[in-house]
N, C-alpha and C positions, 0 to 999 in steps of 0.2 A: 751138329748139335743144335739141337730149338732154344734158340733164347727165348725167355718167357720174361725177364724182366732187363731193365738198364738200370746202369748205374750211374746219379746225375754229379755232380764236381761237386762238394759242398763248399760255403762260403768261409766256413772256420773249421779247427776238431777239438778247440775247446768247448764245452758247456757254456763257459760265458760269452763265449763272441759269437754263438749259434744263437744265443738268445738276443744277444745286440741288434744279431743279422733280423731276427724274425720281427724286433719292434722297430727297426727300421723301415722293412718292407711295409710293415702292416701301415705305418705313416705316411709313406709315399701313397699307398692304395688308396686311404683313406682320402690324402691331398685327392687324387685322380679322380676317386669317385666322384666327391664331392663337386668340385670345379669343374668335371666334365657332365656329370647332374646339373648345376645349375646353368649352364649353356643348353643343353639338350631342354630341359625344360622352360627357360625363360624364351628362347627362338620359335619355342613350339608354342605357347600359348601368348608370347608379346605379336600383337599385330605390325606393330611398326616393324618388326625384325621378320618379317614376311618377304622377304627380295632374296634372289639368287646367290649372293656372298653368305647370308647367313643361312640360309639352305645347305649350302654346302657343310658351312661351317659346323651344321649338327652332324650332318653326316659323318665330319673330321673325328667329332668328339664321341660319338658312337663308336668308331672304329678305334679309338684310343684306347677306350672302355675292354673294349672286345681283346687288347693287344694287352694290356695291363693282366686282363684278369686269365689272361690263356696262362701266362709264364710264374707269376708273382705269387699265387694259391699253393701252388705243391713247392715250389722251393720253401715258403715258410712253414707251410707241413713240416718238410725234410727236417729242417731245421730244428720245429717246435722235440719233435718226436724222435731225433737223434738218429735221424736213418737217409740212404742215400735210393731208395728202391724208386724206380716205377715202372711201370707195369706195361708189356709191349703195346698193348691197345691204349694205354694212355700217352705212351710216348707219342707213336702214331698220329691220335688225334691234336696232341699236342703241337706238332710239327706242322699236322694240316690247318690247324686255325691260324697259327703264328704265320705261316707263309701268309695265306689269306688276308689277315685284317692288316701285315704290312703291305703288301702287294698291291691290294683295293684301296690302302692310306695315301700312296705314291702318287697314284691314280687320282683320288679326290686333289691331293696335294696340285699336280699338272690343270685340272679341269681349273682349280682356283684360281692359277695364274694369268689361264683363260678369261677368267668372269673380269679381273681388275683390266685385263689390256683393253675389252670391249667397252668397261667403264668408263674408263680416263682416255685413252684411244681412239673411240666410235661410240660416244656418249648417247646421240642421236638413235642410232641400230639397239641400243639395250635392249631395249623391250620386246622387238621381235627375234633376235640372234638366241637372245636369253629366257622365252616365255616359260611359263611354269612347264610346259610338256617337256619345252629341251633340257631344262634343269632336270626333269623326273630321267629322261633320258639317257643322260651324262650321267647323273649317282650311277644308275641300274646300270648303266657299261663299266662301272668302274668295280661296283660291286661283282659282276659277274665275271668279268675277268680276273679277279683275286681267288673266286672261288676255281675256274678253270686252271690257274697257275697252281693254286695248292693241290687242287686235284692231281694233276700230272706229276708234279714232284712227289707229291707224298706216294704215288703208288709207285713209281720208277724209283724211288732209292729204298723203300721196304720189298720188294721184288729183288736186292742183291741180296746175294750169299754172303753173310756174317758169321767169319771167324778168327776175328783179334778179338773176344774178349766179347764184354758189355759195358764195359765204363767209359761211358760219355763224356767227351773235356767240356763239359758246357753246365752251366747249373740249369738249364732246359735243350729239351730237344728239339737241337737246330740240324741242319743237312751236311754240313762239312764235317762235324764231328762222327755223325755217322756212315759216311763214307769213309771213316777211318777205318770202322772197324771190319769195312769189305773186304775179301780176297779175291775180287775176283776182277778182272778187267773189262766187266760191263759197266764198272762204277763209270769209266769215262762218257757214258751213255749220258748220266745225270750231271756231269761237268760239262760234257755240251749243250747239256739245257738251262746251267747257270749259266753257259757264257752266252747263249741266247736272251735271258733274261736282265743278264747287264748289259746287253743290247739297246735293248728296249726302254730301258732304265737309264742308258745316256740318250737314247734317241728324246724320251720328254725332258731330261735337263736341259738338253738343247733346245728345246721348243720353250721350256721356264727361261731361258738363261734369252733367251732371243725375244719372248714377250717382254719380260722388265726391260731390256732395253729400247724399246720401241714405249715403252711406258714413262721411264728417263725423261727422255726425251722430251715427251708430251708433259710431263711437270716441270718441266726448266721452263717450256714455254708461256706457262701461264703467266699472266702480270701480278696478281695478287699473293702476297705470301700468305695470305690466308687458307688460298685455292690453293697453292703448294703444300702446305701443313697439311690439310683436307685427305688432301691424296694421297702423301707417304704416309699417313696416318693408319691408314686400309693397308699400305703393300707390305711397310715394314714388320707387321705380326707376322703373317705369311710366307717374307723369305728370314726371318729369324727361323720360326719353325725347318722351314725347308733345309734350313745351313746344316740346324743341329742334326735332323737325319740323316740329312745325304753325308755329312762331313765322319760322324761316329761309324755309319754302316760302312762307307768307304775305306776306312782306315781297318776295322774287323775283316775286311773280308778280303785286303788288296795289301796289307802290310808284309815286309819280310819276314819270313820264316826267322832271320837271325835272330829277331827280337821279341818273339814269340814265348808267351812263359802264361803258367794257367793262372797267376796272379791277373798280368796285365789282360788276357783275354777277358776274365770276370768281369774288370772292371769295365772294357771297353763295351764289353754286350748291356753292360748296368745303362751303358749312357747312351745305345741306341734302341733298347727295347723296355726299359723301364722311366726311363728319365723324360721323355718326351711327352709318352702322355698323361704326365704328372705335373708339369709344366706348360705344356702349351695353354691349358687354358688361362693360366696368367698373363702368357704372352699375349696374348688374343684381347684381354681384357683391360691392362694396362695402358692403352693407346686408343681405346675404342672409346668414346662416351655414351654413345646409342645402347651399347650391350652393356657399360655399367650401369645406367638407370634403369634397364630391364631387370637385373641381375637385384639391383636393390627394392625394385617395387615388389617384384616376386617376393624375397625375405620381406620385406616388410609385412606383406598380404599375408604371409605362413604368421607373421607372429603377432599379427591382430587378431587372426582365427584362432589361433590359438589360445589367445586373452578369452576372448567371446567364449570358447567352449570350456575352458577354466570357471570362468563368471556364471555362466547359465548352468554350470553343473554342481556349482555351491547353491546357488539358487534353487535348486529341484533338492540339494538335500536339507 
């Protein structure tokens, strides 16, 4: 049989907690826009915020953007308009971006951990280990292998034979769910290439887990607790961020079957695909003072010009 559509989990089946669910989202989206907007555009036009941590740092917040806005759109659809449909090709694409802007997030995430060891570590080396080419470098490796990862998965688990069904345990479409609904035992084809890809996926925790502590280290060492402040001030956004994904996606995708229930999945997928990049730019910002005075000169500039063109436009009438 041709499935032509899925069917995604929804958050409530009353009317009123469907509508709860949709102005919640739409708040989280809002938050993520917003605060990943003001990072992407205060980095891109503050000169001071021209250095390789905050290079990255927009690239993070793009990719946040790109992760929010793949999954969070049709389930409040779903929601607004009391239906569970979507459609093979949007599943699909669904699936292929969602892989992508997490995969290439992990990615910028590891390269980060990079920039601060070289900083506090090999202060000296910055400027040539980290020149604008090797930063342009590193994003486009991280970028392109997100898209090569989602590529491969998404065409190897839509390539199996599906038939248990179309109802997807997932309020978006993710890979294990829909390897549910295979019958066929090439599914194990695409479970060797997730176990390949949490490979890969501890091999750079190992590489983050082994820079910070070679980074440790180098901030015990300093005499000044100013210099000390300085420095966990840069790492601590960084591995907050890093804790809440690797820790939520970990437990989603490695917890026992026993305790498995489509409540608890909901929730868990909430706090590693929605929650993150609605948050981190608070994280990011709270600790930073370089990027809050950007963040407030930016606003500010919006709402002088905006006075000025208020002013000049009473003037002309």
């Amino acid at each position: 049989i041709s499935i032509t559509h899925f069917l995604l989990l929804p958050f409530a089946h009353t009317r009123e907690l469907q509508l709860c669910h949709f102005w919640l989202f739409l708040g989280i989206s809002l938050a993520a826009l917003l605060g990943n907007g003001l990072i992407i555009t205060s980095t891109a036009c503050d000169q001071h915020l021209h250095t390789p941590m905050y290079f990255f740092l927009l690239n993070l917040s793009l990719l946040d953007l790109g992760c929010i806005l793949t999954t969070v759109p049709k389930s409040m659809a779903n929601s607004l308009w009391d239906t569970r449909a979507i459609s093979y090709t949007g599943c699909a694409a669904q699936l292929f971006f969602f892989v992508f802007f997490m995969s290439a997030e992990y990615s910028v995430l590891t390269i980060m951990s990079y920039d601060r060891y070289i900083a506090i570590c090999k202060p000296l080396h910055y400027g040539t280990l980290l020149g604008s080419r090797a930063c342009v470098h590193m994003a486009a490796a991280a970028w392109a292998s997100g898209f090569l990862n989602a590529l491969l998965h998404t065409a190897n688990t839509f390539s199996l034979p599906l038939c248990r069904g179309n109802a997807v345990e997932q309020f978006f479409c993710e890979i294990p769910p829909i390897l549910k609904l295979s019958c066929s035992h090439s599914y194990l084809r695409e479970v060797g290439l997730l176990v390949l890809g949490f490979s890969s996926a501890i091999g750079c925790f190992v590489f983050i887990v082994g820079s910070y502590v070679q980074i440790f280290r180098a901030v015990l060492r300093i005499p000044s607790e100013q210099g000390r402040h300085k420095a966990f001030s840069t790492c601590l956004p960084h591995l907050a961020v890093l804790s809440v994904i690797v820790s939520t996606g970990t437990f989603a995708y490695l917890k026992p079957p026993s305790i498995s229930s489509p409540s608890l999945d909901l929730v868990v997928s909430v706090l590693y695909s929605v929650v993150p990049p609605a948050v981190n730019p608070l994280i990011y910002s709270l600790r930073n003072q370089e990027l809050k005075d950007a963040v407030r000169k930016l606003v500010t500039g919006c709402v002088w010009t905006a006075i000025q063109c208020l002013l000049s436009s009473r003037k002309g009438c």
